[in-house]
N, C-alpha and C positions, 0 to 999 in steps of 0.2 A: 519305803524301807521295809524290813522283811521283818515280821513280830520277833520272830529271837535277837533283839535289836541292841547292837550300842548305845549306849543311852550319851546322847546328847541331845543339842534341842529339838530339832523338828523330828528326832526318832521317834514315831511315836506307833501305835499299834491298837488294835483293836483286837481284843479277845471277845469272842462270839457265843454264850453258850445257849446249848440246841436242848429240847428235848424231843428227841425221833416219834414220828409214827410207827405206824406197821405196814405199810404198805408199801411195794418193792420201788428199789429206786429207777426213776427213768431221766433221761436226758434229754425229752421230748422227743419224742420217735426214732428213728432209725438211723444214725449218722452218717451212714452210706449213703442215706437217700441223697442226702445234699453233696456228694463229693464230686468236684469237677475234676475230673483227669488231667486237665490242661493246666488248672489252678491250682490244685489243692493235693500236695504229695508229702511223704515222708521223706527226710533224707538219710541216709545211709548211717546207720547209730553205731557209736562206743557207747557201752556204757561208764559213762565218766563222772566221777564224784563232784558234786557243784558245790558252791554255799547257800545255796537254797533262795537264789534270790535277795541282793541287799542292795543294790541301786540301779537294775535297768530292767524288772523284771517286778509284773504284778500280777496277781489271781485273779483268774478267769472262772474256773470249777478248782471243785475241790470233797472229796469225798476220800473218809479214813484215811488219810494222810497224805493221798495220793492228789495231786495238783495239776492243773494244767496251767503255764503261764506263758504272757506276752510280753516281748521287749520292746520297749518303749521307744529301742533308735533301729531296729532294725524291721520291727509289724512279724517276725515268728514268732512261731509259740514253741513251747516244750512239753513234754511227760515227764515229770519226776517222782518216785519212788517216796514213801515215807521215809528213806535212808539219803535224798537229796540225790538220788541217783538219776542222769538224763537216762530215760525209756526210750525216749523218740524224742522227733522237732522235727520242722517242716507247718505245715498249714495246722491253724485250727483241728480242722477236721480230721487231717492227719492223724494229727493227736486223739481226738476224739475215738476216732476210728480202732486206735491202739489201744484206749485205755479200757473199750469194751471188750476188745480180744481178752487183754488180761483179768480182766474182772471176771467175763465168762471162764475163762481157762483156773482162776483162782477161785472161782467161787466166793468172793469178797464181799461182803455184805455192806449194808449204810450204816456207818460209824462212824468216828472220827477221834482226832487226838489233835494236841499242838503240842508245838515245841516252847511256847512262850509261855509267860506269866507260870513260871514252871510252879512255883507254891500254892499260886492261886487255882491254879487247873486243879490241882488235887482235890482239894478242898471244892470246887465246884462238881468235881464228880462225885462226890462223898454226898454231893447233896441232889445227887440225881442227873446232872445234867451230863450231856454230851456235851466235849471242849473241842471249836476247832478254833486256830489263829489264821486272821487276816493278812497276809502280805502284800506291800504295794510299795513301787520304788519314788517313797517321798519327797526325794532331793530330786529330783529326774523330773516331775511333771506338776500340773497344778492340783489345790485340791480338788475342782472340779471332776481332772483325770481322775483321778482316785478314787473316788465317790460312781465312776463308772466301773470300775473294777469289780466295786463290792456291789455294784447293784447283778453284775452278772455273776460273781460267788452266790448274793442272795436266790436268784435264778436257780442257780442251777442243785439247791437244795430241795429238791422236790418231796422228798421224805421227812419233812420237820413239819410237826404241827405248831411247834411254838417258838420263839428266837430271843435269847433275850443277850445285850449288848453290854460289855465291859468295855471300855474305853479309855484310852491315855491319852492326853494332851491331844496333838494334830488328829488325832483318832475321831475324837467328838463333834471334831469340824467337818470332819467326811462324812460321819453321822448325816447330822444337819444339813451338808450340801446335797444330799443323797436326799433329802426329803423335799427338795424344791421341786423337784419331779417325780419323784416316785412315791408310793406308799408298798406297805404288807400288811394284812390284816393279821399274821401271828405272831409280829412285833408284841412282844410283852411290854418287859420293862427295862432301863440302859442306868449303868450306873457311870460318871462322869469323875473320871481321876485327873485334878488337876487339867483341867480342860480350859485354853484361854476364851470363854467366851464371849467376852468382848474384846478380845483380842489380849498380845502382851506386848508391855510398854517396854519391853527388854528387845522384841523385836525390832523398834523405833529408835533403839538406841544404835543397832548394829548394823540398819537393812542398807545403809552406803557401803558400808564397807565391803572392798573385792572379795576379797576371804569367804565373807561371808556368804555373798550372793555364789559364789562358784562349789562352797559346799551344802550347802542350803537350796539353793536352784529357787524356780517361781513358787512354790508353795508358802516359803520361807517369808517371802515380801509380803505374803497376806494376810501372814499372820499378825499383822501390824494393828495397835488399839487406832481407832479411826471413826468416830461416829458415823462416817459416808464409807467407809470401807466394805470389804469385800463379806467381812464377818457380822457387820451392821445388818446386814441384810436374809441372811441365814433365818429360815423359820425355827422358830421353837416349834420342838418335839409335841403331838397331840397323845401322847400313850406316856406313861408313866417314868418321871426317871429321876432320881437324887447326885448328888455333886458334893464329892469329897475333896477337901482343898489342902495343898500342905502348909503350913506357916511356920511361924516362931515364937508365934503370942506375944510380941511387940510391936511400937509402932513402925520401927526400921526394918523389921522383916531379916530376911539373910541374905541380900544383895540390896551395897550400898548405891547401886547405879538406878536404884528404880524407888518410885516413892512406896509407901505403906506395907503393910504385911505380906510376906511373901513365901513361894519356898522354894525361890532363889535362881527363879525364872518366870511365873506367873504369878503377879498379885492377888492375893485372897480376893479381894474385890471383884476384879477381873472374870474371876470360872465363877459368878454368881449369874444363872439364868430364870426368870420370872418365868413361874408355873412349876420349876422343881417343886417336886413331893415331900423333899428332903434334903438338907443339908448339914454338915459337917466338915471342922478342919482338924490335925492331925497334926505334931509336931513333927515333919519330916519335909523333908525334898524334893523337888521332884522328879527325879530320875527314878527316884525308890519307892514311890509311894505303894505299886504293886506289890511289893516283897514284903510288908508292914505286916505282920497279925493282925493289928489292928483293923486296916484297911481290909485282908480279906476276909474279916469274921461281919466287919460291914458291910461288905459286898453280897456275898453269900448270903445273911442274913438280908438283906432289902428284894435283891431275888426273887426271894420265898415267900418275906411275909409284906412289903410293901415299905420296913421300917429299915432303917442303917445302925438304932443303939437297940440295943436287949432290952430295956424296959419298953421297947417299941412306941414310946414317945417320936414326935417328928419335929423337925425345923424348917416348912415350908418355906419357898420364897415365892413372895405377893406377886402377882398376876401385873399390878400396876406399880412395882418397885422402879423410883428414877437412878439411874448412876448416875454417881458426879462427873463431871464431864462428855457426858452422851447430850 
């Protein structure tokens, strides 16, 4: 799904924030160099208003607003404008090939913005960083897919010296699938919103259902709590990262369909991963937990100084912490 997201459940998104080097942006060499004539064309453009990608459409690059994306049922890509506007489409390189025309012809510099986590961006720029938002078409492919998207977004940043990861729900888990194969050494630090990390027991409840499966797609099924499951297996993060959880500060939590504290799709329990720096829960929900003050004065703040409360006290969770039922 696309970060300026519906909030339902597997909507989930990843806010990114950068802080740039100074040295010019490159795309690894020459794009031309790789273009096949016989393969690789642009086809005949309108420019036509999109929605910017929200179910068959994931980030490939991505620089000051400007995107290239693939469709997940057809293997094109596109050019889109920070106005959601198609530039081009046709091949990769196509694209590629375009978005260095206009770069050159605009003189465009490495920057960036999103359109998501709109309050929290603020606030993350106020505190220095560069914002870009992650898109990927969540209901459409596995998290695995996904986690390939962002490793080619992470690519093709070649002007960041340092990256540090805000994360919603499915977000955290593409994180983490992203790390069974790859690394980044300017991986800072990730803060985890409502993230099911042992999966959510709400997914278990609904993953038969057609409904479900037809708006939700395979990503959706894996989200399943499962000690053998797909999310069982996921490395923990080796770089720094804290887990904000929403609750009720009850035992029933705010859905009756799922046991203990909740906010109201993921159990507090649940988004608890051993080796967090830090943790903290919040009386809120979770479609909203990004929109909180609260959440992003703790975002922002862990960031920066390593901590999520102002007295910069912390709530580690133990390296050898057991869940119940794992």
């Amino acid at each position: 799904m696309s970060v300026p997201f519906i909030r339902r459940f597997t909507t989930v998104a990843a806010l990114i924030g950068l802080r740039a080097a100074k040295n010019e942006l490159s795309m690894g060499g020459d794009p031309e160099q790789h273009l096949d004539p016989q393969l690789d064309r642009a086809y005949p453009n309108l420019k036509l208003p999109t929605l910017g990608g929200r179910q068959f459409w994931g980030d490939i690059y991505y620089c000051r607003g400007w995107r290239i994306q693939h469709n997940v049922l057809t293997g094109h890509c596109r050019l889109l404008d920070p106005d959601d506007v198609r530039q081009a489409w046709g091949s990769e390189s196509a694209c590629r090939i375009e978005w260095e025309r206009i770069r050159r012809e605009k003189g465009i510099e490495p920057d960036s913005s999103s359109k998501s986590f709109s309050r929290m961006r603020g606030m993350l720029k106020l505190s220095g960083y560069s914002v870009i938002g992650f898109d990927y078409p969540s209901t459409q492919v596995t998290i695995h897919d996904s986690a390939e998207y962002l490793q080619k977004v992470l690519a093709s940043l070649t002007d960041v010296s340092e990256i540090n990861f805000v994360v919603h729900s499915m977000g955290g888990l593409i994180v983490r699938t992203y790390l069974r194969t790859e690394t980044d050494p300017r991986i800072h630090r990730m803060v985890m919103l409502g993230v099911p990390n042992r999966g959510a027991n709400m997914a278990n409840v609904v993953q038969h259902n057609p409904l479900f499966k037809l708006l939700f797609g395979p990503a959706g099924q894996q989200l399943i709590h499962d000690p053998e499951g797909f999310i069982s297996d996921l490395p923990i993060p080796t770089f720094e990262f804290a887990i904000v959880a929403g609750a009720r500060g009850a035992e029933d939590g705010w859905n009756p369909l799922i046991e203990g504290d909740d906010d109201g799709t993921v159990e507090v329990a649940n988004t608890r991963l051993p080796g967090a720096t830090d943790f903290m829960t919040v009386s809120g929900m979770h479609s909203f937990l990004m929109d909180r003050e609260d959440v992003i004065d703790a975002t922002c703040r862990y960031l920066t100084t390593g901590a999520l409360r102002e007295s910069g006290s912390r709530q580690p969770i133990a390296a050898d912490e057991v869940h119940a039922g794992d």
